[in-house]
C-alpha positions as CSV (number, residue, x, y, z in Angstrom):
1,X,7.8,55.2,-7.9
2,X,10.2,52.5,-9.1
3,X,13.0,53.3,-11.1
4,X,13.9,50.0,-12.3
5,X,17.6,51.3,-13.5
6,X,20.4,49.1,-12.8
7,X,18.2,45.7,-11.8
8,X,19.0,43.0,-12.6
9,X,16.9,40.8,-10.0
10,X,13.4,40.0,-10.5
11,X,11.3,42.4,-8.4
12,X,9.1,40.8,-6.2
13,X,5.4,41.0,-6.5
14,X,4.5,41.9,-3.1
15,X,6.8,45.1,-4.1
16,X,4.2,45.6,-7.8
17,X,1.8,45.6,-5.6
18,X,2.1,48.0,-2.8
19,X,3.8,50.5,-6.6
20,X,1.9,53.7,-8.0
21,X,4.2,54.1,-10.4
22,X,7.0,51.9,-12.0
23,X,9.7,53.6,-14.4
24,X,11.6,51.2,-16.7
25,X,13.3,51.4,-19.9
26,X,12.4,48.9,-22.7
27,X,14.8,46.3,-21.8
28,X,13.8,46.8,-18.2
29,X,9.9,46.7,-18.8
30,X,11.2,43.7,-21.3
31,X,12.6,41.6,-18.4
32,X,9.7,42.7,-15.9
33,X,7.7,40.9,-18.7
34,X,9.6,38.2,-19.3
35,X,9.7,38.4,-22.8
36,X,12.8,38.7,-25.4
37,X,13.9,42.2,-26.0
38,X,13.7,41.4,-29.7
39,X,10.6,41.4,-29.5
40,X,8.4,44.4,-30.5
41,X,7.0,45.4,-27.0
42,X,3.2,46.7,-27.7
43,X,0.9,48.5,-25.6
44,X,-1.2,45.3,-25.6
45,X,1.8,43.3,-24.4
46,X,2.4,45.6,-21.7
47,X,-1.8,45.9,-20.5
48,X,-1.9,41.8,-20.8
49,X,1.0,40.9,-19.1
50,X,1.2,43.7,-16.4
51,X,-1.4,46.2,-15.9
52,X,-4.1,43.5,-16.1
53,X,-2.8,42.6,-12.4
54,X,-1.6,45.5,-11.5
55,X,-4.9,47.5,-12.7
56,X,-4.1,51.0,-10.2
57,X,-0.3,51.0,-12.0
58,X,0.7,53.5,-13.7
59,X,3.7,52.6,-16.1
60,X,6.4,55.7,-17.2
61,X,8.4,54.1,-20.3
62,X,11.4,55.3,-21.0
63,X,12.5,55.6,-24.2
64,X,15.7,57.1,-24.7
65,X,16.0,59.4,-27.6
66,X,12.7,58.6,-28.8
67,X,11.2,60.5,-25.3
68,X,8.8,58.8,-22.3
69,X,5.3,57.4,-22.7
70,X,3.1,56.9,-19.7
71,X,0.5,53.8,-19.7
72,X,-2.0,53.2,-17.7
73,X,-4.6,50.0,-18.4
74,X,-6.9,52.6,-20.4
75,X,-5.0,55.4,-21.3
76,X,-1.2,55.6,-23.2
77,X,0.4,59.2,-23.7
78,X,3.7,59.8,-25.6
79,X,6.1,62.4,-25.2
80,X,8.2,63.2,-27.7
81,X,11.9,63.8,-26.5
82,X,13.0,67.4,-26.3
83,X,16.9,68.9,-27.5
84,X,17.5,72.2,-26.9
């Protein structure tokens, strides 16, 4: 798995493709998809411009308060964040 924390480089493709798993945040997954973080990123965005060449990914979002969702290029589960 990737944690894409703190990276400001672009990762290198051979590196996508030899990944599992990739964990960014949304203005992580935003640069990864080279789009402006203004922008509303939708699950249609994400299966386009990644997971339709990178089919066996498996993408972990990050979403701060708002919890995690995992995507995968058929399936997208959300987990709600959790305070005790």
């Amino acid at each position: 798995m990737l944690d894409c924390g703190g990276r400001d480089d672009e990762i290198p493709e051979q590196l996508l493709e030899s990944l599992k798993f990739i964990s960014p945040n949304e203005s992580e997954l935003a640069r990864l998809l080279n789009i402006d973080i203004k922008e509303n990123i939708d699950i249609n965005i994400i299966r386009e411009k990644l997971l339709k060449k990178y089919q066996n990914l498996i993408v972990v979002l990050k979403l701060g308060s708002k919890g995690s969702a995992i995507l995968t290029s058929s399936d997208y589960y959300e987990c709600k964040s959790v305070t005790l």
